[in-house]
C-alpha positions as CSV (number, residue, x, y, z in Angstrom):
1,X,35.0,20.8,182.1
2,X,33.0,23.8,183.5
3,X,36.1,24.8,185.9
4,X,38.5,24.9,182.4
5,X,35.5,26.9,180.4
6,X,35.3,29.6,183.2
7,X,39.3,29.5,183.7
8,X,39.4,30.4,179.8
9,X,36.9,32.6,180.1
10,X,38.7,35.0,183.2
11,X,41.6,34.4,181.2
12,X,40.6,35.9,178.1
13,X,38.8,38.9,179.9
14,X,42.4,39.6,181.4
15,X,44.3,39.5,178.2
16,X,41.4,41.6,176.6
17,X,40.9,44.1,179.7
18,X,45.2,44.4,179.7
19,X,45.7,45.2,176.1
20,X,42.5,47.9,176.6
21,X,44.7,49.3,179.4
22,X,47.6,49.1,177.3
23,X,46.1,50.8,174.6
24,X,45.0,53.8,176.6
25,X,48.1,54.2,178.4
26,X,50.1,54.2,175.0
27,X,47.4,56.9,173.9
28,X,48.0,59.1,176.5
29,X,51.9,59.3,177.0
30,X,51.9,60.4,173.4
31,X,49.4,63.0,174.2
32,X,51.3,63.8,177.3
33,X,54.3,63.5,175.1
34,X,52.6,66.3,172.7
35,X,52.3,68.6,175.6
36,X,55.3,68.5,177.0
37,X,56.9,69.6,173.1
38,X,54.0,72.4,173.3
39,X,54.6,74.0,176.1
40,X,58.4,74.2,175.3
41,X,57.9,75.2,172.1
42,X,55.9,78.5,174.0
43,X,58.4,79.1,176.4
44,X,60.4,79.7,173.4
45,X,58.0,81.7,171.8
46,X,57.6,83.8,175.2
47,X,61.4,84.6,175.7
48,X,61.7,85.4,172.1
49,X,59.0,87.6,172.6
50,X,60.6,89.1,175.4
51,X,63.6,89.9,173.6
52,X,62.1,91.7,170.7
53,X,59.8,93.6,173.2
54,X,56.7,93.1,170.1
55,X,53.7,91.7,172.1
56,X,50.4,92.2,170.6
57,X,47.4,92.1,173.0
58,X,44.1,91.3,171.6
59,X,41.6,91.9,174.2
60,X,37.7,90.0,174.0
61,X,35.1,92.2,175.5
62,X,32.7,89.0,177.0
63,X,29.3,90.6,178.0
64,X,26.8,88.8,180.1
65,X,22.8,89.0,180.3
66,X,23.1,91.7,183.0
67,X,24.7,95.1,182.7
68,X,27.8,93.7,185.1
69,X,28.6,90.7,184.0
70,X,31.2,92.4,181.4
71,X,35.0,90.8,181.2
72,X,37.2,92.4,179.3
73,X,40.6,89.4,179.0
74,X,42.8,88.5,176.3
75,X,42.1,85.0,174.9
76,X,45.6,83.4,175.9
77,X,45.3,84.4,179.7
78,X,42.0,82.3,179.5
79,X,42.9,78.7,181.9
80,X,39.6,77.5,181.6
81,X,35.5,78.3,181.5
82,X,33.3,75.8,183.3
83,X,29.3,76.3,183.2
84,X,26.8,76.1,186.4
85,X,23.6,76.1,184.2
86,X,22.9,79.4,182.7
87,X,26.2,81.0,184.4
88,X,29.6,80.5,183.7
89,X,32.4,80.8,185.4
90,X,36.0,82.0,183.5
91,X,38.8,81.0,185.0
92,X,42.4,83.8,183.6
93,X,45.8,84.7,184.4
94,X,45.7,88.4,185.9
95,X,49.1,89.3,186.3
96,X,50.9,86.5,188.3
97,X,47.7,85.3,189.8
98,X,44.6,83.3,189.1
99,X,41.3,85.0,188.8
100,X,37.6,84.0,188.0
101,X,34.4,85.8,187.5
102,X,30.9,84.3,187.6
103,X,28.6,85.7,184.9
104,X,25.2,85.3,183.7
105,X,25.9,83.7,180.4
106,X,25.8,80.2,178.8
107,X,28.3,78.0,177.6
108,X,27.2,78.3,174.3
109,X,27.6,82.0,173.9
110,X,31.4,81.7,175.2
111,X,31.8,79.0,172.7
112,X,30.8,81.5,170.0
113,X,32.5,84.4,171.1
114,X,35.6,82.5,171.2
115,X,34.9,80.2,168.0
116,X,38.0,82.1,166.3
117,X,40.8,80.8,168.5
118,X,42.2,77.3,168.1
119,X,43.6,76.8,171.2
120,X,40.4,77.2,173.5
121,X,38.2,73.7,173.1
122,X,34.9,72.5,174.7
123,X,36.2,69.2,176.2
124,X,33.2,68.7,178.4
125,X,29.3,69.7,178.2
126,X,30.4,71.7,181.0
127,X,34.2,73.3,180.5
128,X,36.1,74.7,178.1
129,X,39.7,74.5,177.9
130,X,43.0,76.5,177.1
131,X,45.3,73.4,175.9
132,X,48.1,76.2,175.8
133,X,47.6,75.6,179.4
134,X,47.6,71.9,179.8
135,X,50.3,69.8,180.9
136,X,49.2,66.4,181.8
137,X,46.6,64.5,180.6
138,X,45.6,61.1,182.8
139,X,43.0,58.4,181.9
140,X,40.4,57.3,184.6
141,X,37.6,54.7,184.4
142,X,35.2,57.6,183.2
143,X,37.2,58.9,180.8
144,X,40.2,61.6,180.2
145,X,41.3,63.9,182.3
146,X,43.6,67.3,182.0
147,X,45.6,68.9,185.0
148,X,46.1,72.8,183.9
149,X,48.8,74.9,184.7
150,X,48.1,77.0,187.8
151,X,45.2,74.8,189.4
152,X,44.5,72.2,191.3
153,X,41.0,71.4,189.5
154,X,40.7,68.5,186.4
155,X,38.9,69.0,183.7
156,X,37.1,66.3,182.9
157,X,37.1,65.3,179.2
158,X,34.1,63.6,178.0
159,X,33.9,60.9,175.3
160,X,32.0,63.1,172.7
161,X,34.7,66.0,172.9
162,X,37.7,63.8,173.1
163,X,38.3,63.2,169.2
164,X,38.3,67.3,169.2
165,X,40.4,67.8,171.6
166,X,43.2,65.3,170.1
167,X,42.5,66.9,166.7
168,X,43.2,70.2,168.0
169,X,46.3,69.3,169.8
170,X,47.5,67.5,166.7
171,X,46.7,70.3,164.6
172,X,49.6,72.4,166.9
173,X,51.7,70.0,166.2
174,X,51.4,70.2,162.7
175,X,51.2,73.9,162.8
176,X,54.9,73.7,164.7
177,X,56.8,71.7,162.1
């Protein structure tokens, strides 16, 4: 009787770990679903840019604590920030190439700075994201992850972030149609 109640037991656990796994891969191959639409629909938006020869640049000025640590970047070329305790280090597109600077400034006061665009999200205690730039999203046993476009690095996405970050890539969507 034992041997049947642990047999049910594993059994159960399988059916409810599977449909969890389920679950979450359904979940993200719509997300990953999302980006794909997203970054077609810029492309588009980028050649038809290109044909019109109209390109506005906004440029952010973000300063840091010392008189050095000034970057001066438009908010789109932004990949990512990620934060090493009271520095941060910003991740853009210069050119063709990837670029970073290190500066003496928190997290919090990027956040801030950058508050006004839509498209740049803290996903992590430690990162913030450009989801223009994301193209794949993959789950993992500690959570989401996000592979950006010109890097090798993934941004982890932690569990208290990850409703934003779905609302704000929902929120293109809707802004698209």
């Amino acid at each position: 009787v034992s041997s049947t109640g642990v047999f049910m037991y594993l059994g159960t656990y399988v059916r409810n770990r599977n449909w969890h796994l389920k679950y979450k891969y359904e979940e993200v191959s719509a997300i990953n679903a999302l980006l794909e639409q997203r970054q077609q629909e810029l492309q588009m938006q980028e050649e038809g840019v290109g044909e019109n020869g109209n390109t506005q640049v906004s440029v952010c000025t973000i300063k840091g604590s010392t008189s050095q640590s000034v970057l001066e970047v438009n908010p789109q070329d932004i990949l990512f920030v990620e934060s090493m305790s009271n520095y941060a280090d910003v991740w853009y597109i210069e050119g063709d190439q990837t670029s970073h600077k290190t500066m003496r400034i928190t997290l919090k006061q990027i956040n801030e700075s950058l508050a006004s665009e839509r498209y740049l999200v803290q996903c992590h205690r430690a990162f913030i994201v450009n989801l223009n730039f994301v193209i794949a999203m993959s789950n993992r046993n500690t959570g989401y992850q996000l592979q950006l476009f010109g890097t090798d690095k993934q941004i982890p996405v932690s569990r208290t972030y990850t409703p934003q970050v779905k609302e704000r890539l929902q929120d293109r969507k809707g802004e698209t149609e």
